[in-house]
C-alpha positions as YAML, in Angstrom:
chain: A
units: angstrom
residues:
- id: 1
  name: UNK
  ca: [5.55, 17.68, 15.18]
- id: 2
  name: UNK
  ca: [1.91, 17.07, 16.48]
- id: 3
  name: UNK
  ca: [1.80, 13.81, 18.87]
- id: 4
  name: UNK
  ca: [2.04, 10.71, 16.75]
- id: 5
  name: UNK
  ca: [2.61, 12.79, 13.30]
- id: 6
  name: UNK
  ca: [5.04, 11.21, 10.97]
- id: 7
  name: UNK
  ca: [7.78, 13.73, 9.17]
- id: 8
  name: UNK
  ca: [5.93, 12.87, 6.05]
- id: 9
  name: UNK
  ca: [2.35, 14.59, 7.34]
- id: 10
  name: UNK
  ca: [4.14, 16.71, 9.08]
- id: 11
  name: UNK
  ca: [5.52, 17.76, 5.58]
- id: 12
  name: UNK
  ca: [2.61, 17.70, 3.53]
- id: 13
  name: UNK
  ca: [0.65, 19.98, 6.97]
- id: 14
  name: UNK
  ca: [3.40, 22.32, 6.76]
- id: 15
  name: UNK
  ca: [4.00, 22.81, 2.84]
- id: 16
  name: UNK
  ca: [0.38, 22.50, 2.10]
- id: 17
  name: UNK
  ca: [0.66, 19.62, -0.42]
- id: 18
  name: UNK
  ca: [-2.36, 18.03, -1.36]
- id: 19
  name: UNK
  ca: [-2.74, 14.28, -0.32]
- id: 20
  name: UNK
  ca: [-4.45, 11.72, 2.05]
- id: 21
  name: UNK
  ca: [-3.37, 9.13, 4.63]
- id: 22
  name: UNK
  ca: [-5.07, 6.09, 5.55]
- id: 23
  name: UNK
  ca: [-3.84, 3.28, 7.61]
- id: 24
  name: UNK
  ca: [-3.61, -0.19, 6.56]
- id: 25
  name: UNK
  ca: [-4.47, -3.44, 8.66]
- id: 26
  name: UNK
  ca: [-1.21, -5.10, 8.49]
- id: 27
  name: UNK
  ca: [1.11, -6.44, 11.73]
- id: 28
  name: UNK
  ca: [3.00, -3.43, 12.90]
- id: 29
  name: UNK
  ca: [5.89, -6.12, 14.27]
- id: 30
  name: UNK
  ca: [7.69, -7.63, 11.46]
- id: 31
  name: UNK
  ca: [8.58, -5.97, 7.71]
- id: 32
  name: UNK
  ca: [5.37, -5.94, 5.36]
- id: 33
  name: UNK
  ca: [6.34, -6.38, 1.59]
- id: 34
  name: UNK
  ca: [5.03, -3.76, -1.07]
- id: 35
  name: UNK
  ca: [2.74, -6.54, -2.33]
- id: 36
  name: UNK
  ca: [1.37, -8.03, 1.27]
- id: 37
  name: UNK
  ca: [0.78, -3.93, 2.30]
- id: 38
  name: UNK
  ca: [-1.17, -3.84, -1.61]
- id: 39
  name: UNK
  ca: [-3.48, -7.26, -0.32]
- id: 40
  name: UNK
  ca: [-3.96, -6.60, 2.93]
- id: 41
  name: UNK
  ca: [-5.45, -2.66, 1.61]
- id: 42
  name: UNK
  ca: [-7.01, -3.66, -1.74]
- id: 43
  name: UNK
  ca: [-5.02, -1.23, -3.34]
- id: 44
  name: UNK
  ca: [-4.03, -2.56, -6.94]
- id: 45
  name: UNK
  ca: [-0.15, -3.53, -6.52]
- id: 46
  name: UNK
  ca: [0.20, -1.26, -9.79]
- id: 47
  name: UNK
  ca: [-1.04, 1.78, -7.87]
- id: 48
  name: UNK
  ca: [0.82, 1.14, -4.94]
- id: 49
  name: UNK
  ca: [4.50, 2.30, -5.00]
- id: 50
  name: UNK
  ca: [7.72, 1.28, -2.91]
- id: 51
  name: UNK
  ca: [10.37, 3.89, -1.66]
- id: 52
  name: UNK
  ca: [13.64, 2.86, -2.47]
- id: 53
  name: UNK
  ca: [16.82, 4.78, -1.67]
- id: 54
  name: UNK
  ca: [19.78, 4.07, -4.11]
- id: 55
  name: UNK
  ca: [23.53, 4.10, -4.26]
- id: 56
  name: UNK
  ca: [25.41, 5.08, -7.66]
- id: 57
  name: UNK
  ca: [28.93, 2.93, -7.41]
- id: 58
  name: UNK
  ca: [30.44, 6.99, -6.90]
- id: 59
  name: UNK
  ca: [28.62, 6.93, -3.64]
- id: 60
  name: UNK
  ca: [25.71, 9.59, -4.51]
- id: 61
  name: UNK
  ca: [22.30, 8.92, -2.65]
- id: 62
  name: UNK
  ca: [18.90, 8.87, -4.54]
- id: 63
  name: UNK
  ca: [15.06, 8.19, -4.45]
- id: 64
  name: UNK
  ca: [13.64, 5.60, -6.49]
- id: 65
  name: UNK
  ca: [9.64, 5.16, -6.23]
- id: 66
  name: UNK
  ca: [8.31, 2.45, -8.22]
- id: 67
  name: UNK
  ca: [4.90, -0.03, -8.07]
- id: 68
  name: UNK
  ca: [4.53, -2.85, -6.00]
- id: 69
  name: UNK
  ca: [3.71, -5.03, -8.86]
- id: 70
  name: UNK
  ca: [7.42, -4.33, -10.59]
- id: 71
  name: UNK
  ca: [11.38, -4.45, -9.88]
- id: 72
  name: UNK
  ca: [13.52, -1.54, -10.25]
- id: 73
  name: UNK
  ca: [15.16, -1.43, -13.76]
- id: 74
  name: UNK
  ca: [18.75, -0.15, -11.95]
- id: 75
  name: UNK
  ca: [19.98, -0.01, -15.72]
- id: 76
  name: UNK
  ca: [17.58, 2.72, -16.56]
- id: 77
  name: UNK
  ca: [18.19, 5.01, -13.43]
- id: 78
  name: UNK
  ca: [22.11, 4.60, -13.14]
- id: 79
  name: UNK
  ca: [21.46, 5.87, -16.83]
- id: 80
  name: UNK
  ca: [19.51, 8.76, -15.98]
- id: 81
  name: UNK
  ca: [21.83, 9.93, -13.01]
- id: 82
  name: UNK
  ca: [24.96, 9.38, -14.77]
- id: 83
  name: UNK
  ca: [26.20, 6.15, -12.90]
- id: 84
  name: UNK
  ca: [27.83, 3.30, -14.03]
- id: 85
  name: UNK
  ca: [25.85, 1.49, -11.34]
- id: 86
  name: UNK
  ca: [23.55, 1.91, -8.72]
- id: 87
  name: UNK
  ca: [22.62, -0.57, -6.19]
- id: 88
  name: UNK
  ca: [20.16, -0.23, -3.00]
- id: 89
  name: UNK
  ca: [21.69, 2.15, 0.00]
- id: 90
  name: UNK
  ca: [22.93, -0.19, 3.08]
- id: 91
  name: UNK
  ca: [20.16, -0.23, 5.43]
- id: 92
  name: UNK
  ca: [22.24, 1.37, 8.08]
- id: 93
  name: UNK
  ca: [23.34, 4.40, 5.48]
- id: 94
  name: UNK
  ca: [19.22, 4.59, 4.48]
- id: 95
  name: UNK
  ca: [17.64, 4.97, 7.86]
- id: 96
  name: UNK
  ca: [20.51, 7.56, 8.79]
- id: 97
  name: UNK
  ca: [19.64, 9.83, 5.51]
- id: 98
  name: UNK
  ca: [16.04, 9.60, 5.46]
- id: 99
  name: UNK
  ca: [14.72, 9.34, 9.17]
- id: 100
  name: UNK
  ca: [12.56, 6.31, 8.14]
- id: 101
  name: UNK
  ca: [12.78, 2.64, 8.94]
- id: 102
  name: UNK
  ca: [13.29, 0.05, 6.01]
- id: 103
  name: UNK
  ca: [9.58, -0.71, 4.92]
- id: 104
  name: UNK
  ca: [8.24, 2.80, 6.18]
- id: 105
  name: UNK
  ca: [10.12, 4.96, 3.99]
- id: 106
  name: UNK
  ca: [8.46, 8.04, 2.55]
- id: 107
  name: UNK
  ca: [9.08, 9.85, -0.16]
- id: 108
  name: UNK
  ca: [8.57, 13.34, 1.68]
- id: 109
  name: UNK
  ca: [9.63, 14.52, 4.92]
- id: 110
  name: UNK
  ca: [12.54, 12.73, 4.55]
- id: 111
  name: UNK
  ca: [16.22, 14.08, 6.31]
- id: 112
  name: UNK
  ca: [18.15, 14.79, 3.96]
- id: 113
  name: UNK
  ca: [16.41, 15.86, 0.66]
- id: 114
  name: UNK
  ca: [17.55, 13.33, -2.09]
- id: 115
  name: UNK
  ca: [17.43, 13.62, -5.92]
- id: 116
  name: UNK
  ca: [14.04, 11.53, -6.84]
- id: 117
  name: UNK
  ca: [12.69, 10.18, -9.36]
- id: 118
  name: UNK
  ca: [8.98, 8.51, -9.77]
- id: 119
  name: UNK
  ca: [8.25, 5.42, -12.42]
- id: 120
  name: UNK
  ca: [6.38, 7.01, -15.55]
- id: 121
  name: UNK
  ca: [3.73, 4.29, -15.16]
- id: 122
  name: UNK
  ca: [2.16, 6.65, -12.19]
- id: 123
  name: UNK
  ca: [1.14, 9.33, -14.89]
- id: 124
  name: UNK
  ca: [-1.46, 6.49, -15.86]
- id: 125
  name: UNK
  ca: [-3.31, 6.63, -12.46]
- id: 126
  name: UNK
  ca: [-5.50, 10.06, -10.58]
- id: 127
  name: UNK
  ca: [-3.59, 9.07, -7.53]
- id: 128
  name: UNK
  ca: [-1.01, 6.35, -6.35]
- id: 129
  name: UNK
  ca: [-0.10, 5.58, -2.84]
- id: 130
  name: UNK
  ca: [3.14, 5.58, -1.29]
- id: 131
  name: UNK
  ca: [4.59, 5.26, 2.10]
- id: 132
  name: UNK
  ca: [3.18, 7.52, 4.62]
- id: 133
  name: UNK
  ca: [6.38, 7.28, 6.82]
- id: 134
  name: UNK
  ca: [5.00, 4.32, 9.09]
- id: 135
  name: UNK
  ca: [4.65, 0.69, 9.20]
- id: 136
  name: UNK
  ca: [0.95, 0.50, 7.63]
- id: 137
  name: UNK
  ca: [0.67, 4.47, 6.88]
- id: 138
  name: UNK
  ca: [-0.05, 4.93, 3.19]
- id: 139
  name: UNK
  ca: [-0.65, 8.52, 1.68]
- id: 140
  name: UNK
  ca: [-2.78, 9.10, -1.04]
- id: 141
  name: UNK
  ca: [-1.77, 11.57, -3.61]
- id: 142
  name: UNK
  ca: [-1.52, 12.68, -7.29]
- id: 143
  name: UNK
  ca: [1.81, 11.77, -9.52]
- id: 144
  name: UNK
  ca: [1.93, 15.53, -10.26]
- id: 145
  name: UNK
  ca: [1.69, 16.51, -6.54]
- id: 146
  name: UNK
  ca: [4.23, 14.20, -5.29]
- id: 147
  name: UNK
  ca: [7.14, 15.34, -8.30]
- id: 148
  name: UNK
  ca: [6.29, 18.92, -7.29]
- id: 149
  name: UNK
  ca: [7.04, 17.89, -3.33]
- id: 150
  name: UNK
  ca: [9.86, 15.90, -4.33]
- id: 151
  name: UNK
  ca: [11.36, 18.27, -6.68]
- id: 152
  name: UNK
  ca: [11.57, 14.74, -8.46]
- id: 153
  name: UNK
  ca: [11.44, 13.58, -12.07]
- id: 154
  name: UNK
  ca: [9.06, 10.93, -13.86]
- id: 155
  name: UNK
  ca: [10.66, 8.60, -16.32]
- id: 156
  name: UNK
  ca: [10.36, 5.08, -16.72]
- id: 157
  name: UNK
  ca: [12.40, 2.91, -14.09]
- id: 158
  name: UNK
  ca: [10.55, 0.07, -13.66]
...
């Protein structure tokens, strides 16, 4: 990894995915909501998605990505994985998967590669943003790039 590259450009560098990072003016020293990061970048919060790893009650591990502006619908993913129930991972079990911190988590680049699946309301955008893998690192990138790095699937979540 290049000096000061997260795993996530170090991913996109190395696979040749298409995408752009820009950093974000927000306080490196404390957790930055989805929403605060979408103010403090005028990025509109329905543009701007969170990275949230999941827990079906069988113990399997997943990806959600959803906007900013919206909740998780667990309902609707434990149905599309099969689940009875998911819940978010333990913080603890998250950071030891993926490699990122709570708040910096990125989609790609990530430890240990994790079913993922994207809300359907990015289809309605060119490009979203999600996490670049730092506090205050967003990437740039198209819906159809990120499911093709991903290996993920669009459906509506949120």
């Amino acid at each position: 990894m290049a000096k000061g590259e997260t795993a996530a450009q170090r991913f996109l560098r190395l696979n040749r995915f298409r995408g752009t990072f820009c950093e974000v003016p927000v306080a490196k020293d404390r957790k930055t909501s989805a929403l605060e990061m979408a103010k403090a970048s005028g990025i509109d919060p329905a543009r701007l998605f969170k990275t949230l790893v999941v827990e079906t009650d069988d113990g399997r591990l997943a990806v959600a990505i959803v906007p900013a502006s919206r909740d998780l619908d667990r309902k609707a993913l434990a149905r599309e994985m099969g689940a009875k129930r998911i819940d978010l991972a333990a913080k603890d079990k998250a950071i030891k998967t993926t490699g990122y911190q709570m708040g910096a988590c990125s989609p790609l680049g990530q430890k240990k590669k994790l079913p993922t699946w994207l809300d359907a309301s990015a289809e309605g955008f060119e490009t979203i943003y999600v996490s670049g893998g730092a506090f205050g690192l967003e990437l740039e990138i198209s819906p159809a790039e990120l499911l093709r790095a991903t290996e993920g699937r669009s459906t509506t979540i949120a």
